[in-house]
C-alpha positions, 0 to 999 in steps of 0.5 A: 693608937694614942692619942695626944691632946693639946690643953688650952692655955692661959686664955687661949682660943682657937683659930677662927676662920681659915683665913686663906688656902694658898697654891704655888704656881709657875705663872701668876696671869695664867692662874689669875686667868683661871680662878679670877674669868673662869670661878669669878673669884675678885681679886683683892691684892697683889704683892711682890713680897721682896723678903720671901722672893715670890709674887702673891694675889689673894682673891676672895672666897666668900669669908676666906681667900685663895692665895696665889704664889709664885716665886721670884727666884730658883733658890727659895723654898717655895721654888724648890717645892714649885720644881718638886711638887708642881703646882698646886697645893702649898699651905692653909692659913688659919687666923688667930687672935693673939699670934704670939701667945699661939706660938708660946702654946705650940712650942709649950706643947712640943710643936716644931715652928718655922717662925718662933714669933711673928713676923709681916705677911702681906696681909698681917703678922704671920709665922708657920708650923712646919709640916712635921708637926702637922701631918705633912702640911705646912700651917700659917698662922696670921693674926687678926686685925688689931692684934698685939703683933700688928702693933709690935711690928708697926703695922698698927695703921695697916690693920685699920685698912686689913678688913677694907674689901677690895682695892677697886684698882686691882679689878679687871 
């Protein structure tokens, strides 16, 4: 078996926590009715991400969030991965700190990526690896609050407010 090792770059970390594990699923208020009544889980946002065509709601789990996704219109990704696969499943999020200097390594080292830089998430710059390169899983990677992309990509007054704990309007 060979063994491939990935070097550390120029200043390089890596990730911290798993930011969030994210599940697709056919109906949003019936998930929601399962992780936030029956596991407690509080929610902390909602977004109708129009650019990717699906609705999401994070919910807190301790340090990290489960995401909830469901798609918005049958000819997305997401939508033909929903019909395919079913629900359940579809990416795991780690943080980063410096979300372009990760892709710059990645790419250095021979890794496919969806996105070649950062882009907005709902909950800060993000960009993903494509599932060749990781074993068949599909990886986000998002920046953590404060970063060089938040202020790249204009969402420098957002990360002030990315670490806030829930929004009490969403509680249920």
């Amino acid at each position: 078996m060979s063994e491939q090792v990935f070097h550390m770059a120029g200043g390089a970390e890596p990730p911290g926590r798993i930011h969030h594990v994210a599940l697709v699923v056919r109906d949003l208020d019936k998930a929601l009715a399962f992780y936030r009544e029956a596991l407690m889980l509080p929610v902390t946002m909602t977004a109708d991400m129009v650019s990717d065509r699906v609705t999401m709601c994070f919910l807190s789990a301790g340090e990290s969030k489960v995401e909830l996704i469901q798609p918005t219109d049958d000819s997305t990704g997401v939508a033909r991965f929903l019909a395919s696969r079913g629900e359940g499943f579809h990416h795991v999020c780690f943080e980063v700190a410096d979300l372009a200097s990760e892709l710059t390594r990645l790419a250095a080292a021979g890794i496919t990526l969806i996105d070649d830089a950062p882009r907005r998430g709902a909950e800060g710059p993000v960009a993903f690896i494509h599932p060749s390169s990781a074993h068949g899983v599909l990886v986000e990677l998002i920046e953590a609050p404060g970063g060089p992309a938040w202020a790249a990509l204009g969402m420098a007054a957002e990360a002030a407010g990315a670490s806030v704990g829930p929004d009490p309007g969403l509680a249920k």
